[in-house]
C-alpha positions, 0 to 999 in steps of 0.5 A, spaced: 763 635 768 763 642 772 763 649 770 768 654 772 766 654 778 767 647 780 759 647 780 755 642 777 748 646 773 743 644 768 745 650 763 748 649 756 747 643 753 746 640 760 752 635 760 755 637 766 754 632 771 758 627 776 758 619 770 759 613 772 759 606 767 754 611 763 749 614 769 750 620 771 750 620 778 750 627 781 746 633 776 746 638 782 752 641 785 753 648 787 756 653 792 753 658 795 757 663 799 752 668 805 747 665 800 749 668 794 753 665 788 761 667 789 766 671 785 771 667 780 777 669 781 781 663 777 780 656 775 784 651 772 786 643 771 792 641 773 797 639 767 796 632 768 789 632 770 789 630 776 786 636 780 781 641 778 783 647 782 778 653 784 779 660 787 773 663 789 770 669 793 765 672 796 761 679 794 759 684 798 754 680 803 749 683 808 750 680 815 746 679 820 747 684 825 746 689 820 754 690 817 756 689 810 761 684 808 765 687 803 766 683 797 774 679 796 774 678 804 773 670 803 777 665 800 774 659 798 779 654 794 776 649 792 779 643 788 777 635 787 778 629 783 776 622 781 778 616 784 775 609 783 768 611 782 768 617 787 769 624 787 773 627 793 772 635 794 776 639 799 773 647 799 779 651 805 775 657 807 780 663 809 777 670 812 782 674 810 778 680 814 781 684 820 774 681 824 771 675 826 766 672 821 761 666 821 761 665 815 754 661 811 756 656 806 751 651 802 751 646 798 747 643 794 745 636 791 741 632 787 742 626 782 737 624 776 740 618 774 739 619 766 743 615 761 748 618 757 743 617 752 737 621 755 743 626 756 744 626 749 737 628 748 734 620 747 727 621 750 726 615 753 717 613 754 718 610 761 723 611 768 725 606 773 724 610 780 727 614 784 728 610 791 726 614 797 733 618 800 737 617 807 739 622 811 745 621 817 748 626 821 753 627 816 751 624 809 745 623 804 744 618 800 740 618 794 738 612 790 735 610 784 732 601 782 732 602 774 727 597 769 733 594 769 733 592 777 739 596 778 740 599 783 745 605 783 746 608 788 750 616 790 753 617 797 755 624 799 759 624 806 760 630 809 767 632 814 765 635 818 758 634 819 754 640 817 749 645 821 744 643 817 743 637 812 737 635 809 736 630 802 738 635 797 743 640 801 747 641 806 750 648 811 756 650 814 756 656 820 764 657 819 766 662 825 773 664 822 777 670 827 782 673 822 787 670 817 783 663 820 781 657 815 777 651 816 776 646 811 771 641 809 771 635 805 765 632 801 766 624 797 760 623 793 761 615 792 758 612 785 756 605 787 753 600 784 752 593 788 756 593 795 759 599 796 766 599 798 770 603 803 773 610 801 780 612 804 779 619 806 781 625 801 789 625 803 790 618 802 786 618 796 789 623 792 797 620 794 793 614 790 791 618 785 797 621 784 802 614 784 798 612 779 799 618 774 806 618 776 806 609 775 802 610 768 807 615 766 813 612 767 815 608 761 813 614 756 819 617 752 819 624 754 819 629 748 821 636 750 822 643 745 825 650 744 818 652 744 813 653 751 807 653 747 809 646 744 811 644 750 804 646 752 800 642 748 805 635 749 804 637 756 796 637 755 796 631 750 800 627 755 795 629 761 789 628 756 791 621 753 793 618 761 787 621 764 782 617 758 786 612 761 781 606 764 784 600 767 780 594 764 782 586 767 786 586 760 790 592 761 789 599 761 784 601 755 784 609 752 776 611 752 774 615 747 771 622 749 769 626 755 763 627 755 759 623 750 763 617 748 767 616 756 767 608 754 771 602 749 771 604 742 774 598 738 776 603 732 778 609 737 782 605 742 786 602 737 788 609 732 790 612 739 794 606 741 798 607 734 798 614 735 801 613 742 805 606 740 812 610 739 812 614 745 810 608 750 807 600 746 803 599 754 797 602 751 798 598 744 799 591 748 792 593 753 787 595 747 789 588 743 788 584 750 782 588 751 779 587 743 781 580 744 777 579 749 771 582 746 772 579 739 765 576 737 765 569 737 757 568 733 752 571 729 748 576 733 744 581 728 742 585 732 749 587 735 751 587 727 756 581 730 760 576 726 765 571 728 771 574 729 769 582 728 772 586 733 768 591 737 765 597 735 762 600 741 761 597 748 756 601 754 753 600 761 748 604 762 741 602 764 738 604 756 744 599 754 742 593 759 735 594 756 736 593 749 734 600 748 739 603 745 743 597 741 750 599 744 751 595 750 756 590 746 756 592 738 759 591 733 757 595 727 764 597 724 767 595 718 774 598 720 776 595 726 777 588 724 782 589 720 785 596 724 786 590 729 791 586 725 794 593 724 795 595 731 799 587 733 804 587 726 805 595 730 806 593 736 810 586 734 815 592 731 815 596 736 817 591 742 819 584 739 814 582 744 814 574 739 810 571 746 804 575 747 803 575 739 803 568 739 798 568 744 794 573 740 795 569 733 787 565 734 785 572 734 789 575 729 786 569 724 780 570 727 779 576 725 783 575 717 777 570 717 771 575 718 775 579 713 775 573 708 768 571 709 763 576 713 766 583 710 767 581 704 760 578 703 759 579 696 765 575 694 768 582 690 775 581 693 773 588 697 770 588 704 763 592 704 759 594 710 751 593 710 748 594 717 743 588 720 740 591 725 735 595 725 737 601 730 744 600 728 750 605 724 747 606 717 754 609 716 760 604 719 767 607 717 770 612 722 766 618 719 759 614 721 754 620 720 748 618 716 750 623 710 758 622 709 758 617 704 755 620 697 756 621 689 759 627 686 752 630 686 750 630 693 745 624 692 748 619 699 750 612 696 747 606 697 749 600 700 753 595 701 759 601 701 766 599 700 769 605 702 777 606 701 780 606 706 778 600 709 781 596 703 787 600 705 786 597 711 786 591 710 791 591 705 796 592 711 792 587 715 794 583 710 802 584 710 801 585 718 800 578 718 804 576 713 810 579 718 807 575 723 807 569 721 814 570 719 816 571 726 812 565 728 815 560 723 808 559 719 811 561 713 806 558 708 802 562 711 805 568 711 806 567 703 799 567 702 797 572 706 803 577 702 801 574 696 793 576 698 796 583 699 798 584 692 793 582 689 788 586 693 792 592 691 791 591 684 785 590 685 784 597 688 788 601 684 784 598 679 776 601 682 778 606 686 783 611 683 780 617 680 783 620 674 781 628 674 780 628 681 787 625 683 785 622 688 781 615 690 774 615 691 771 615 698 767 608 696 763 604 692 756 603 692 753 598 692 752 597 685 760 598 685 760 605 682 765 610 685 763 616 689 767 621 686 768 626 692 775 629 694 776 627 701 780 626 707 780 618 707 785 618 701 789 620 707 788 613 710 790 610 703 796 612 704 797 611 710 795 604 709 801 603 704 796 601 698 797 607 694 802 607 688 809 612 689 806 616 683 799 617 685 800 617 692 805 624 690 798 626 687 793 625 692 798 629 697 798 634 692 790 634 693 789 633 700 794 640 701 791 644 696 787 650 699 780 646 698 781 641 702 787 644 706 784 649 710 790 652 713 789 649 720 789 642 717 785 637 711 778 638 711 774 631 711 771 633 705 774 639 700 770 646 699 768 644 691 764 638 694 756 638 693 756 636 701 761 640 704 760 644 710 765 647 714 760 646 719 757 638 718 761 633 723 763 629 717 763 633 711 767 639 711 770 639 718 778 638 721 779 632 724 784 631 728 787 625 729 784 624 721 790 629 720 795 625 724 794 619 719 795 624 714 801 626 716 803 618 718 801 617 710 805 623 707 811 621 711 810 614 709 811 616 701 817 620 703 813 627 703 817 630 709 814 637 708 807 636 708 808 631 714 811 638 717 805 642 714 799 638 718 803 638 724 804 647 724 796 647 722 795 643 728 799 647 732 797 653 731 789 651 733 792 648 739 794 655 741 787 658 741 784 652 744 782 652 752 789 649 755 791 647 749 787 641 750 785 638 742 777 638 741 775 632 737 774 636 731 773 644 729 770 647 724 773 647 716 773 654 715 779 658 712 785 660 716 783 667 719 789 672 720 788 674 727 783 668 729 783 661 731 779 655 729 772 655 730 771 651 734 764 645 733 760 647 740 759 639 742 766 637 741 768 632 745 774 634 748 778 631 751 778 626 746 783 620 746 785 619 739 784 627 738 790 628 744 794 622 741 794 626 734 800 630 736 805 624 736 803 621 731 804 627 727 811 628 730 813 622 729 811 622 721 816 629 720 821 626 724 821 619 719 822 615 726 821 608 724 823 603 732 824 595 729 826 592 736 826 585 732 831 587 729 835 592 734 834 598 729 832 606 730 831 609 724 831 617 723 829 618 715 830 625 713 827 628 720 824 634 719 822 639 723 816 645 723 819 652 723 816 653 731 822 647 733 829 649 733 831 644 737 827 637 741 830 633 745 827 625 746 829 621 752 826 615 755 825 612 748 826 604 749 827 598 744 826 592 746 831 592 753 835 599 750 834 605 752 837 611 747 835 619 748 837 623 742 837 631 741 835 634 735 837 641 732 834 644 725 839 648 721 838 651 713 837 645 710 837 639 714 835 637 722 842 634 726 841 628 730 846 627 737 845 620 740 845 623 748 844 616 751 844 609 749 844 603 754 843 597 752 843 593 743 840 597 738 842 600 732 841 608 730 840 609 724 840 616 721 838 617 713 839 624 711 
């Protein structure tokens, strides 16, 4: 996390810094031009975020024999990025002057190997201690011995060697003639344990570049009329590839920079599905990884049950230690059953029968707590109620403390069946059901489907809210319905629970001005005791809770609402910083002439945030991919008014391979078949 400037500063909220496996490792770094700050002339991240790129100059600066150094005489491009546990910096110093300048240039360093935690503002009673730091010719090396015994260590080379280097800064005297440059380069080495040897920057960046370039190659690409939107896809995929970690079990989606740069059960899997249309790799990786992670005990502390999947898994100090309770933790009621979801998608996605068989433990695992730990009061519903005691009180996606409450305001009480998570589990149920299909368990698949039904009438029995047209968020614990319009009646229709005509009912509330803000639906509409529009949970605009939105209208056949949702999130795209999706904005009504406001500790980017653009582009397009049966369906594809034409290519099913071309006309959206190598059926349902 740098400033413009490509610095790293203690200013704002105190976030920037240099992070590895929840530690800062660098809190200090910062250039100084003949002693003074330089001048920013531009700064920008590559679309693919691979570099940060800084131009800088020098102002007016006294010299040592008593002339002055007009300011724009210096050129300083400065650019870095990050390769395993390192950041590589290269600063190429340019005199553009008609005399011979010595230039003076300081860096400055530190490290406070704080927790992400304490970043965040957790005050921690006791510190481990800072270990006392080495000084070579050309590097510096700080270290830090945790309560934890952990050494955590931060080198910082220097190529090449400074003028003067001491344990928190480092001078170059750079003797530059006219139209002469110089470079330096600077890695500062996040180790923990051994340390490795580091190729130098040129070597390290064609690495770097290859693996953006490998990670890439199996997306379908989507391409538009529209710059802009072509912008925010740009973005989106950058975002998405740059969240990204390669786990033993494949590649796992983290879940927001800079607070939430670590596995999220619920995160990963919702970014997968987003993203499962454009490419099933991250899908496939997010299910290897759960799996492995799957709670096999009883462990309250964590909120772990036999089969629930992860909710949360961190690495810092505070979490070795126990002092935060998030080192593996489990208190969430939705990823359980968003797993089973994420492997019946990714079985339609890719007839991948093979991996699936070798998921199935873990997949009835994972029934099993629903069944038993997640239903624990038998009602047919799964609750949540939290065991330990320095847990999540709330344990669905919106999991602030004050998100789930009554009509009056006064918050619910515990345990908590909230509505989505019924419609989760609802197609956890048929996910399943399909799958044991596929494996020749038939008898299995029956009870499954038959356990589907009966929990859907079960919901539309306690749920469904008359003079709200909506379902209710939850039910208390003394079963009585929150009667609150919110967002998470979108999920339901994104689960499939809902019946045709409510589902059109719902769609009719989630769209109207009061929950509808103009740049998307609010997470609580404006007639709610809690709503505001500047609460995290209670009245903001989530993004990716839009996309699921989108999905739900489209599922019902409600094109146009799917293409309502879209163009809202398009046009907060365009006010945005590089169109990059933050994790959430305000929910205050659509201003002419204004962007969104924006929430000031947003995450961003934030994976399921980035991934929500193609969920909700697939939603308007009714595409459907069933590679077990060779089949890719268009049903009535609809496009925003921003979009006359959109081209898709590289869009495998199954070993086929088809790129498509889409136009909008008056009343309808035509579809051309560009290419197509290999069996697969296109079906367009206008």
């Amino acid at each position: 996390m740098f400033d413009r400037l490509g610095d790293i500063r203690p200013v704002g909220l105190g976030e920037e810094g240099l992070y590895h496996e929840g530690t800062r490792f660098l809190s200090r770094l910062t250039l100084r031009l003949f002693e003074r700050p330089p001048l920013l002339l531009s700064s920008t991240v590559r679309t693919d975020n691979l570099l940060l790129m800084v131009d800088l100059t020098n102002a007016d600066a006294p010299l040592g024999d008593g002339t002055l150094l007009g300011r724009d005489t210096i050129h300083v491009f400065r650019n870095c990025f990050l390769q395993d546990g390192t950041l590589y910096l290269r600063l190429v110093v340019h005199n553009y002057g008609t005399q011979s300048v010595r230039c003076a240039l300081d860096l400055a360093f530190d490290a406070d190997y704080a927790d992400i935690f304490e970043v965040r503002g957790t005050t921690r009673p006791r510190r481990g201690e800072r270990l006392p730091t080495a000084v070579r010719r050309d590097a510096v090396e700080m270290a830090y011995r945790g309560l934890d015994d952990g050494v955590r260590r931060t080198r910082v080379d220097l190529s090449p060697a400074p003028l003067e280097l001491g344990a928190d800064r480092a001078r170059f005297a750079l003797d530059l003639a006219p139209h002469a440059e110089q470079t330096i380069d600077v890695t500062v080495q996040c180790i923990v344990g051994e340390a490795a040897p580091r190729p130098a920057y040129d070597a390290a960046l064609a690495t770097a570049g290859e693996a953006v370039r490998l990670a890439r190659g199996g997306d379908a690409i989507v391409r538009t009329s529209n710059e802009r939107f072509d912008a925010w896809l740009e973005r989106s995929v950058g975002d998405l590839h740059l969240m990204v970690t390669r786990t033993p079990e494949g590649p796992y989606p983290y879940a927001g920079i800079p607070w939430f740069s670590t596995a999220f059960g619920r995160d990963g899997i919702i970014t997968a599905l987003e993203y499962l249309w454009i490419n099933p790799e991250m899908a496939r990786g997010a299910l290897r990884f759960l799996a492995a992670t799957q709670a096999t005990d009883v462990v309250p502390e964590q909120d772990a049950e036999p089969g629930k999947i992860l909710h949360e898994m961190r690495r810092g100090e505070m979490a070795a230690l126990g002092e935060v309770p998030f080192g593996r933790y489990y208190g969430t009621a939705d990823a359980t059953p968003l797993f089973v979801v994420l492997a019946g998608e990714y079985w339609r996605r890719t007839g991948d029968v093979q991996f699936l068989r070798g998921l199935w433990p873990h997949i009835e695992a994972a029934l099993r707590w629903i069944d038993e730990w997640g239903d624990a009061d038998g009602d047919g519903f799964v609750e949540y109620a939290r065991r330990s005691q320095r847990g999540l009180v709330t344990q669905g996606w919106k999991d602030s403390y004050d998100s789930v409450f009554h009509a009056d305001g006064t918050l619910a009480q515990g345990p908590i069946a909230l509505c989505e998570v019924q419609a989760y589990v609802f197609a956890a149920q048929l996910a399943a059901s399909a799958l044991a299909q596929a494996l020749g368990e038939r008898t299995r698949a029956a009870a499954l489907h038959a356990q589907a039904e009966a929990l859907r009438q079960r919901f539309e029995e306690a749920f469904w809210i008359e003079d709200l047209s909506t379902y209710a968020l939850a039910l208390d614990g003394d079963k009585r319905p929150c009667r609150v319009r919110a967002s998470n009646a979108g999920h339901c229709l994104f689960a499939g629970i809902a019946s045709p005509a409510r589902a059109k009912r719902v769609a009719r509330t989630l769209l109207d001005p009061t929950s509808f803000s103009g740049w998307g639906v609010r997470t609580v509409a404006t007639t709610e005791a809690r709503y505001n529009p500047m609460a995290y949970h209670n009245g903001s605009v989530w993004p990716h809770d839009n996309a699921l939105i989108a999905a739900g209208l489209s599922r019902y056949g409600l094109r146009e609402g799917a293409v309502d949702v879209l163009e809202g999130l398009f046009a907060a795209s365009r006010h945005v910083d590089q169109q990059r999706m933050p994790e959430l904005f305000c929910g205050f009504e659509r201003r002419p002439c204004e962007g969104p406001t924006l929430y000031p500790v947003a995450c961003a980017p934030q994976a399921w945030a980035a991934g929500a653009l193609f969920m909700a582009l697939g939603a308007c397009l009714g595409l459907d991919i069933d590679a077990p049966a060779g089949r890719l369906r268009l049903d009535r594809p609809a496009l925003p008014a921003s979009l006359d034409r959109l081209t898709i290519t590289n869009l495998r099913v199954g070993d086929a391979v088809v790129d498509l071309a889409l136009e909008r006309h008056a009343h309808d959206v035509g579809v051309t078949l560009l290419r197509r190598t290999g069996d697969v059926e296109l079906v367009i349902v206008k």
